[in-house]
Each structure stands twice: as C-alpha cells, then as structure tokens.
C-alpha positions in Angstrom: -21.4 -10.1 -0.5 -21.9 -6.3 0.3 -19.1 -4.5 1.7 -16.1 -6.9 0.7 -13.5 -6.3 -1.9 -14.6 -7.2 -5.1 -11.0 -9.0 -5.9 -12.1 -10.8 -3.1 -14.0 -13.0 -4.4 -13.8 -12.4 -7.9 -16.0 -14.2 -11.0 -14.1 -17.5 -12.1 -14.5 -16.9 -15.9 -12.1 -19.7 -16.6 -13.0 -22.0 -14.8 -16.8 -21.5 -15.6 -15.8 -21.0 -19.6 -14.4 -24.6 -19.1 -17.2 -25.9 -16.9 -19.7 -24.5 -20.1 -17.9 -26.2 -22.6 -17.5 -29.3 -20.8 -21.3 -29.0 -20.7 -22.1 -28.3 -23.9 -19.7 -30.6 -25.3 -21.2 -33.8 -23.5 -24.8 -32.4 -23.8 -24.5 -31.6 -27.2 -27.7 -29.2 -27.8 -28.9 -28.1 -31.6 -25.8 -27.4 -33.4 -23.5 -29.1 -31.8 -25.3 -32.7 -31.8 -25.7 -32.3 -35.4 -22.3 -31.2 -36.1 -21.4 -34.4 -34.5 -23.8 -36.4 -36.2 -21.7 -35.5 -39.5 -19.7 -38.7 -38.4 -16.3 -37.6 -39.9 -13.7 -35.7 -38.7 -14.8 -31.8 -39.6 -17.8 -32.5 -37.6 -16.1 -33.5 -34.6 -14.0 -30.3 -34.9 -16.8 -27.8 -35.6 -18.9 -29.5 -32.9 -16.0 -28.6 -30.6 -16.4 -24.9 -32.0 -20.2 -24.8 -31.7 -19.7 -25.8 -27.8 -17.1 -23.1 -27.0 -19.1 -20.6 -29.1 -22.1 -21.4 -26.1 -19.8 -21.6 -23.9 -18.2 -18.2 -24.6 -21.9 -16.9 -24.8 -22.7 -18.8 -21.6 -19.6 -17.7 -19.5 -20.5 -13.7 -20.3 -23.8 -14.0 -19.3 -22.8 -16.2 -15.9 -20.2 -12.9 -16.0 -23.1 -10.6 -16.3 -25.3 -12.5 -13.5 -22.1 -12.2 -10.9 -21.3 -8.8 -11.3 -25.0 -7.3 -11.3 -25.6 -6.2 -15.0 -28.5 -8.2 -15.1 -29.9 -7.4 -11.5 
C-alpha cells in the first residue's frame, strides 16, 4: 500500500484487540487454561485477565507488523 494515505487504511487495533481476546479466551493457552481450571469464580475472572493481557501483547505486536516496526 505505497503511496496512499496512511488514515486510509489505518490498523484496526480494536477490532484486532477484540479478535485476540476472543482467541485467547476460547483457546485458552498456559495461564489462562489453568486459571480456568481453578473451577471457581476468581479463576474465571483472572482467566479473563490473562487473555486480555495476550491480547494486549498480541494487538501491539499485530500494531508493530502493520505499521513496519518489525520490517
């Protein structure tokens, strides 16, 4: 996408920050699947924190990718 506007077709943080923890939630890799293994109710909340802490790490580096820091 050389030589168009970069607002025009800008990164869709949100909607990939939502996509991620969507992801993460569902899939439930390392921490989060045994924070939900806890079987009460503080492990479903902190498995809901470990998945938007990936996601959050996720969603910068998917931010990283799109606007060439990485390249």
């Amino acid at each position: 996408m050389m030589g168009l506007p970069a607002d025009m077709f800008p990164y869709p943080g949100w909607l990939g920050a939502f996509i991620f923890f969507r992801l993460f939630d569902i899939w439930k890799p390392w921490l989060v699947g045994r924070a939900d293994r806890r079987g009460d109710a503080d492990g479903v909340m902190i498995d809901d924190l470990w998945a938007g802490l990936f996601a959050g790490i996720a969603t910068m580096a998917a931010a990283g990718v799109a606007h060439g820091f990485f390249m």
